[in-house]
N, CA and C atoms as a LAMMPS dump frame, in Angstrom:
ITEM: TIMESTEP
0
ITEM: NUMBER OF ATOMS
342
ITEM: BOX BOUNDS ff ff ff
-5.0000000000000000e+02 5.0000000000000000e+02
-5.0000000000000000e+02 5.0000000000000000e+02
-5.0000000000000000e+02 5.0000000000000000e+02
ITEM: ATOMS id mol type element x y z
1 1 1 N 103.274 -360.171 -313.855
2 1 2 C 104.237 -359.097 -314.008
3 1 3 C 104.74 -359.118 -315.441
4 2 1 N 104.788 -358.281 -316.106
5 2 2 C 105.226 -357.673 -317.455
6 2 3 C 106.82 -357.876 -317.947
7 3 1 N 107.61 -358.476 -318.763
8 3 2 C 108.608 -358.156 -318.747
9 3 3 C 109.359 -356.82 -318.638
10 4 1 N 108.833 -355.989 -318.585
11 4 2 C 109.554 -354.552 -318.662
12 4 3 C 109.162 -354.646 -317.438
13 5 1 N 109.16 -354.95 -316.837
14 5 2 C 108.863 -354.207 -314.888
15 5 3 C 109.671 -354.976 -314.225
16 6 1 N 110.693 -354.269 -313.242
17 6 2 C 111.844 -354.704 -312.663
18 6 3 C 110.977 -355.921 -311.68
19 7 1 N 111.541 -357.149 -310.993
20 7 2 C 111.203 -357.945 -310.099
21 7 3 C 111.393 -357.694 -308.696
22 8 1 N 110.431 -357.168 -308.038
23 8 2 C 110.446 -356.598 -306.625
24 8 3 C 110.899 -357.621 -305.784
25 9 1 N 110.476 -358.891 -305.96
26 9 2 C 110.686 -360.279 -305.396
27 9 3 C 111.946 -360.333 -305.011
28 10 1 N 112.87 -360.274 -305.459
29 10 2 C 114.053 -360.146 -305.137
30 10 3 C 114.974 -359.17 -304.348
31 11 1 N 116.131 -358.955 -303.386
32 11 2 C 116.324 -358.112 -302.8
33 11 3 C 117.755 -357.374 -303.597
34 12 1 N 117.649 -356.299 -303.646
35 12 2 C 118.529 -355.678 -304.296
36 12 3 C 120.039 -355.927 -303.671
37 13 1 N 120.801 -356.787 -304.323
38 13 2 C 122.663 -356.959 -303.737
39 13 3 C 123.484 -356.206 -304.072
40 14 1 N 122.755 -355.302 -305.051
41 14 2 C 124.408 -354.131 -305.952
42 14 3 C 124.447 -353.002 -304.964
43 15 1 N 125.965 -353.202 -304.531
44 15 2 C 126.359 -352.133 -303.601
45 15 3 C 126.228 -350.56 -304.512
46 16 1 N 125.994 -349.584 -303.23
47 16 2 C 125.531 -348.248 -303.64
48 16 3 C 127.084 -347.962 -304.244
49 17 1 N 126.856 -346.988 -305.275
50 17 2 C 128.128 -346.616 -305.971
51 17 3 C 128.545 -345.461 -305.104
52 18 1 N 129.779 -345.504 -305.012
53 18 2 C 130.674 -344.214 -303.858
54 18 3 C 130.832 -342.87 -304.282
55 19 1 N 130.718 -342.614 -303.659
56 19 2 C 130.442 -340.884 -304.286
57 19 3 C 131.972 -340.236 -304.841
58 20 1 N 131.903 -339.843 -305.679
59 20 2 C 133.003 -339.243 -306.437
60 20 3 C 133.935 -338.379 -305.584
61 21 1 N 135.311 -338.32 -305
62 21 2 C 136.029 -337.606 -304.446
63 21 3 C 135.594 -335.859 -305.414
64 22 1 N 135.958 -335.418 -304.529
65 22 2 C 136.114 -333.936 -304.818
66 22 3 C 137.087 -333.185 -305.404
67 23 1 N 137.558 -332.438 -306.275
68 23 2 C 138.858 -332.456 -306.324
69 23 3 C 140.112 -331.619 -305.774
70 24 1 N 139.372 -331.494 -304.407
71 24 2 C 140.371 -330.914 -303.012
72 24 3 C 140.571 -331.806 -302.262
73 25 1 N 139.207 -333.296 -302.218
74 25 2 C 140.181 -334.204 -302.313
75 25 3 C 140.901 -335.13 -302.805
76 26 1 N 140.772 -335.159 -304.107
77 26 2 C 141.925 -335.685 -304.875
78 26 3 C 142.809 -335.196 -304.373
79 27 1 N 143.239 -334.252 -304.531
80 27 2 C 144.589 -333.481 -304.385
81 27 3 C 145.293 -333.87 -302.897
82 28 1 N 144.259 -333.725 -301.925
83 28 2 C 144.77 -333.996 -300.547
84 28 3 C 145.828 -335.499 -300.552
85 29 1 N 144.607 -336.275 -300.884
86 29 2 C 144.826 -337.555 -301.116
87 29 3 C 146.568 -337.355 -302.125
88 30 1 N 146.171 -337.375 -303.226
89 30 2 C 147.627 -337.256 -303.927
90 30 3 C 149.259 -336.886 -303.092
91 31 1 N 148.294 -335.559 -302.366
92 31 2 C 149.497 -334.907 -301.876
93 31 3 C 150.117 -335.79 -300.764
94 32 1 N 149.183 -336.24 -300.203
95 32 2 C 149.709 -337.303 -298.917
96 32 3 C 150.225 -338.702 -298.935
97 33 1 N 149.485 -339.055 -300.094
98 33 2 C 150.355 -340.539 -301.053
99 33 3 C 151.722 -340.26 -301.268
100 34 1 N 152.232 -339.049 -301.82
101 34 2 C 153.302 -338.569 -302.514
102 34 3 C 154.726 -338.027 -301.556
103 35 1 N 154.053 -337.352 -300.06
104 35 2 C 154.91 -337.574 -299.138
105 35 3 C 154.707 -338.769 -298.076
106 36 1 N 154.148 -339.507 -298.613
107 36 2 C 154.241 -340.929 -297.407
108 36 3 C 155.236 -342.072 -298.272
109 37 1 N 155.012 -341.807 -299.469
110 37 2 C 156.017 -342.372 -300.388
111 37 3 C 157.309 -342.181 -300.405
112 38 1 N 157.908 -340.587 -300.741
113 38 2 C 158.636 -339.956 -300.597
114 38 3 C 159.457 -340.444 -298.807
115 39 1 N 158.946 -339.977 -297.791
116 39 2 C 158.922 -340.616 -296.271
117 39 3 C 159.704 -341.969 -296.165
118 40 1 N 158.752 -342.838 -296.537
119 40 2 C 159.018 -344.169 -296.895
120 40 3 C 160.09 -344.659 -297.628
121 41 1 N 160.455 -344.128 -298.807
122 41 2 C 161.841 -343.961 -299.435
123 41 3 C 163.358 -343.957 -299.015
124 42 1 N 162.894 -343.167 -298.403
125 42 2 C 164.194 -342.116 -297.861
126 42 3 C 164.24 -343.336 -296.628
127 43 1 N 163.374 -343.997 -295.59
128 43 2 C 163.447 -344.784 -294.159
129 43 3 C 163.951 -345.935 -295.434
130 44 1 N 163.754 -346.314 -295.925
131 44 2 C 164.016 -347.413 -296.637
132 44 3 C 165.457 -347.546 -297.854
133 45 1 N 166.022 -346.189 -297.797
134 45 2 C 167.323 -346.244 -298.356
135 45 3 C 167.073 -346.204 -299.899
136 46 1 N 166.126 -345.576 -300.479
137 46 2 C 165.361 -345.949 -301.842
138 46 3 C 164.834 -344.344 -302.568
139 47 1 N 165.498 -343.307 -302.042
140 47 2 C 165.444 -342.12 -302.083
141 47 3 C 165.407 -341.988 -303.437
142 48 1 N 166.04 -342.445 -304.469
143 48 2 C 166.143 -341.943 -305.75
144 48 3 C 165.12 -343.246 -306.23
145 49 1 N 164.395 -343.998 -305.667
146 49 2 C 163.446 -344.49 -306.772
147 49 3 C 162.047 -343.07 -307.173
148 50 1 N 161.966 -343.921 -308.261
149 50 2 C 160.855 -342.724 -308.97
150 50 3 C 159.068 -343.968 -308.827
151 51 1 N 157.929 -343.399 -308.4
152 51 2 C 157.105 -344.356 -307.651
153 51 3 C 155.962 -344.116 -308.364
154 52 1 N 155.708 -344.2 -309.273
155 52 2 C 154.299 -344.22 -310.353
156 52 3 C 152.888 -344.448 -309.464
157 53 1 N 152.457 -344.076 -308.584
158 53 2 C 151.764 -343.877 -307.231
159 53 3 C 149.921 -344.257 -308.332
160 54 1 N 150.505 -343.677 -309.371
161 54 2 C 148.797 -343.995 -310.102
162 54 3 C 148.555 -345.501 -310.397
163 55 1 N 149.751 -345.935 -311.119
164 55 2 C 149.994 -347.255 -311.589
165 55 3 C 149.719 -348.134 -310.251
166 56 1 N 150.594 -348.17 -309.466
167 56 2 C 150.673 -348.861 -308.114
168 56 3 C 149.051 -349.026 -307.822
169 57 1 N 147.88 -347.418 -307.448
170 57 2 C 146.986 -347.906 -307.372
171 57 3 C 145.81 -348.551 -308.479
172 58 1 N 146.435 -348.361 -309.405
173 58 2 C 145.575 -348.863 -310.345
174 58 3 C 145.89 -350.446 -310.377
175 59 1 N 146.641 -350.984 -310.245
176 59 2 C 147.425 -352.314 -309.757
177 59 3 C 146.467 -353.408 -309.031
178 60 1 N 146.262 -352.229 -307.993
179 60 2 C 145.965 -352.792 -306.711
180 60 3 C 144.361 -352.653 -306.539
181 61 1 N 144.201 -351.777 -307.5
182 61 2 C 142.479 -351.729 -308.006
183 61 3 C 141.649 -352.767 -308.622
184 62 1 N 142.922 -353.27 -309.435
185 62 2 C 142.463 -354.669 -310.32
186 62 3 C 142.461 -356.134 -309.532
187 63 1 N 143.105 -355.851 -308.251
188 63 2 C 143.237 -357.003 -307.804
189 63 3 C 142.427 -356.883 -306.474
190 64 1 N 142.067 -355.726 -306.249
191 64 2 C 141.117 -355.844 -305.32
192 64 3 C 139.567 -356.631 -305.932
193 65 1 N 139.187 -355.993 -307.452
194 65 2 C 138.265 -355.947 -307.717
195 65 3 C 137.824 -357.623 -308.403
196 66 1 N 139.151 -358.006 -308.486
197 66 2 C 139.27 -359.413 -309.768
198 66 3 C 139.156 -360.492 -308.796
199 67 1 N 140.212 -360.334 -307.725
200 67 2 C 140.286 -361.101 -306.86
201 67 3 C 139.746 -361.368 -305.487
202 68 1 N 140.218 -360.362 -304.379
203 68 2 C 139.597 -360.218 -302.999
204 68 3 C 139.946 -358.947 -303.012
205 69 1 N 139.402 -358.131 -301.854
206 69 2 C 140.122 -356.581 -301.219
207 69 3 C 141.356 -356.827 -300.829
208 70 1 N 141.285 -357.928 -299.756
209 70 2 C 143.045 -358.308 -299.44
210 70 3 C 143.96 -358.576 -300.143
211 71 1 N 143.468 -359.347 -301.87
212 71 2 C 144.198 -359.469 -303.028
213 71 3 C 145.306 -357.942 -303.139
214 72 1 N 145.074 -356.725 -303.032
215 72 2 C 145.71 -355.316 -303.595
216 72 3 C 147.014 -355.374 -302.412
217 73 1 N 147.229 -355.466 -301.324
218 73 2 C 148.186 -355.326 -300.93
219 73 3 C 149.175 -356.346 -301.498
220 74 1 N 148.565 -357.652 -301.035
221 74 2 C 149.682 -358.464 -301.166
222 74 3 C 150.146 -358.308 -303.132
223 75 1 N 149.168 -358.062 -303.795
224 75 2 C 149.683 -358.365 -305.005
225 75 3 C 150.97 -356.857 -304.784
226 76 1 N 151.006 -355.996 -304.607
227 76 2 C 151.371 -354.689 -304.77
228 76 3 C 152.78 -355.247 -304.002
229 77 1 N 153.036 -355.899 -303.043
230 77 2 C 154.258 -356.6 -302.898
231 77 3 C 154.924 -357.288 -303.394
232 78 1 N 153.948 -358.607 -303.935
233 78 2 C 154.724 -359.298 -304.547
234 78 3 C 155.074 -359.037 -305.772
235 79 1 N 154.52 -358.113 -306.364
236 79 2 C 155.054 -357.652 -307.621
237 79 3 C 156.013 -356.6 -307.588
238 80 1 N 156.32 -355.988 -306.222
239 80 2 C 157.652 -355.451 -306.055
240 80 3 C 158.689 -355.954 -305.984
241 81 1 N 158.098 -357.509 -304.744
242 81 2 C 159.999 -357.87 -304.656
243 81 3 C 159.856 -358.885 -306.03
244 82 1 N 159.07 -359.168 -307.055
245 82 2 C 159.725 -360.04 -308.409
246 82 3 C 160.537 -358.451 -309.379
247 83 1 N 160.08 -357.937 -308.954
248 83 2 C 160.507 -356.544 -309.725
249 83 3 C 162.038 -356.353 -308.999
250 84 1 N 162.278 -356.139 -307.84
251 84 2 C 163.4 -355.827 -307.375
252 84 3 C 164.562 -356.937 -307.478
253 85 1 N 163.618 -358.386 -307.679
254 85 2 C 164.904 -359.508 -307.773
255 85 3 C 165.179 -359.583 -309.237
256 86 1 N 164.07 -358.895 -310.127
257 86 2 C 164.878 -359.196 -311.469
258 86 3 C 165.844 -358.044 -311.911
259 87 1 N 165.415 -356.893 -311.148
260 87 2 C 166.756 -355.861 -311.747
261 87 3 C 167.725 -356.24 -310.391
262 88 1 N 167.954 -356.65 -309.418
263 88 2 C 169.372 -357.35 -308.994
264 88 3 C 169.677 -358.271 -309.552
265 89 1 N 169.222 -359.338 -310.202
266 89 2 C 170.132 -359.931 -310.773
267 89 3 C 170.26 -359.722 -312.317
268 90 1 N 170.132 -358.598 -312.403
269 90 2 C 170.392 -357.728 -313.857
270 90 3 C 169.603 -358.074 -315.262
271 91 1 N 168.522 -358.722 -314.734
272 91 2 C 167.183 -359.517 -316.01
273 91 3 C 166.731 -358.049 -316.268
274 92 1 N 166.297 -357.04 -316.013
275 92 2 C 166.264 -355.979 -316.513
276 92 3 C 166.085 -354.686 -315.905
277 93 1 N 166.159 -353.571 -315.985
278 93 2 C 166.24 -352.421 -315.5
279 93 3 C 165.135 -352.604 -314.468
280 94 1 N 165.042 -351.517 -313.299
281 94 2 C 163.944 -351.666 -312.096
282 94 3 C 162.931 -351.009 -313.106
283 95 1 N 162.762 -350.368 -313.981
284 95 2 C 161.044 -349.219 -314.213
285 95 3 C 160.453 -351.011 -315.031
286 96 1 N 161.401 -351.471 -316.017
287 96 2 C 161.414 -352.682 -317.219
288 96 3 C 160.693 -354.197 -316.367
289 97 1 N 161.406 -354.182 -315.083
290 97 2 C 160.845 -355.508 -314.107
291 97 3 C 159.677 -354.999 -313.61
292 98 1 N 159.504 -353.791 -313.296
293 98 2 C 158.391 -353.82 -312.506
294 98 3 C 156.84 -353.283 -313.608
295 99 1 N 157.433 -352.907 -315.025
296 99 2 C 156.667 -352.775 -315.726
297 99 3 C 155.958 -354.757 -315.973
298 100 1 N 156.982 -355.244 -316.015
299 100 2 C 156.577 -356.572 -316.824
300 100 3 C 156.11 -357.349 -315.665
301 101 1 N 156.179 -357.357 -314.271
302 101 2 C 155.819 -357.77 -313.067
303 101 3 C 154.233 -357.528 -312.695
304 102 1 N 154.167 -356.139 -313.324
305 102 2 C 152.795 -355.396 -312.961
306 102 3 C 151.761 -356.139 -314.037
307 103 1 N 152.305 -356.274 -315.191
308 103 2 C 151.423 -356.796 -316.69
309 103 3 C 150.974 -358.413 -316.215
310 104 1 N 152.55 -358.404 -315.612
311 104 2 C 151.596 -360.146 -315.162
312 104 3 C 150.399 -360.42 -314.484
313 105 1 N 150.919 -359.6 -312.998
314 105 2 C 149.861 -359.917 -312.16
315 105 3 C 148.322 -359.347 -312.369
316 106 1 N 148.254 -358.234 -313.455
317 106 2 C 146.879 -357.753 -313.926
318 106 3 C 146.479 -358.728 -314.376
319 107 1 N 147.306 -358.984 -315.175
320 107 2 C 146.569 -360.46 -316.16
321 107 3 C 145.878 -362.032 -315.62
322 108 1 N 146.889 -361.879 -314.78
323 108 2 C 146.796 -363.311 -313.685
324 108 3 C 145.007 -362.612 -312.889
325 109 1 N 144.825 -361.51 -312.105
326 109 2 C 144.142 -360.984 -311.346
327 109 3 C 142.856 -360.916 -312.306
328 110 1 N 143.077 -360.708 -313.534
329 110 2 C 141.633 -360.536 -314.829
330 110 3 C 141.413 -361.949 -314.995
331 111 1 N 142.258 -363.029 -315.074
332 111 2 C 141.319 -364.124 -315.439
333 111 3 C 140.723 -364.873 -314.595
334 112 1 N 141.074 -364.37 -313.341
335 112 2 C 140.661 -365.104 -311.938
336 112 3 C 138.703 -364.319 -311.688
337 113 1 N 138.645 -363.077 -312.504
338 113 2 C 137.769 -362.476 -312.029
339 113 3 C 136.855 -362.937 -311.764
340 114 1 N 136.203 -363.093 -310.56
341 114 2 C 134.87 -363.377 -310.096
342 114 3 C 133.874 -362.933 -310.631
């Protein structure tokens, strides 16, 4: 076999790439993130937080992908309540904790990458 000729010998492991949302459903999707958030808010007494819904999944993208799938939830928590305990005890504004909460755990989640 030639170096230029792929090795059949082997069985192909790279998962098929996912087909690109549409962008009716993007939008669906968006729209339903945005009142389940909103929903969620309001049951949770948190009505006036403002919820960066892209960030959050982009968050949780990195830690699915760096770490495990199950990695994105839990990180997406625990980087809420370090976010919520540092603006209660007044270390810095809630957008400021959860900006610097989020930087961590990307970082922590990138060097772990598999």
């Amino acid at each position: 076999m030639s170096d230029d000729q792929p090795n059949t010998d082997q069985p192909n492991t790279e998962k098929p790439a996912k087909p690109a949302r549409s962008p009716e459903e993007q939008a669906e999707m968006t729209e339903t993130l945005e009142r389940w958030s909103a929903s969620l808010a309001r049951e949770l007494d948190i009505a006036d937080l403002e919820v960066d819904i892209d960030a959050v999944l982009a968050l949780a993208g990195v830690a699915a992908h760096a770490v495990l799938r199950p990695a994105a939830p839990l990180t997406t928590y625990l980087v809420g309540y370090a976010a919520g305990r540092a603006a209660a005890l007044g270390e810095a504004s809630g957008e400021q904790a959860t900006a610097r909460a989020s930087e961590i755990a990307a970082a922590l989640a990138r060097s772990l990458e598999r």
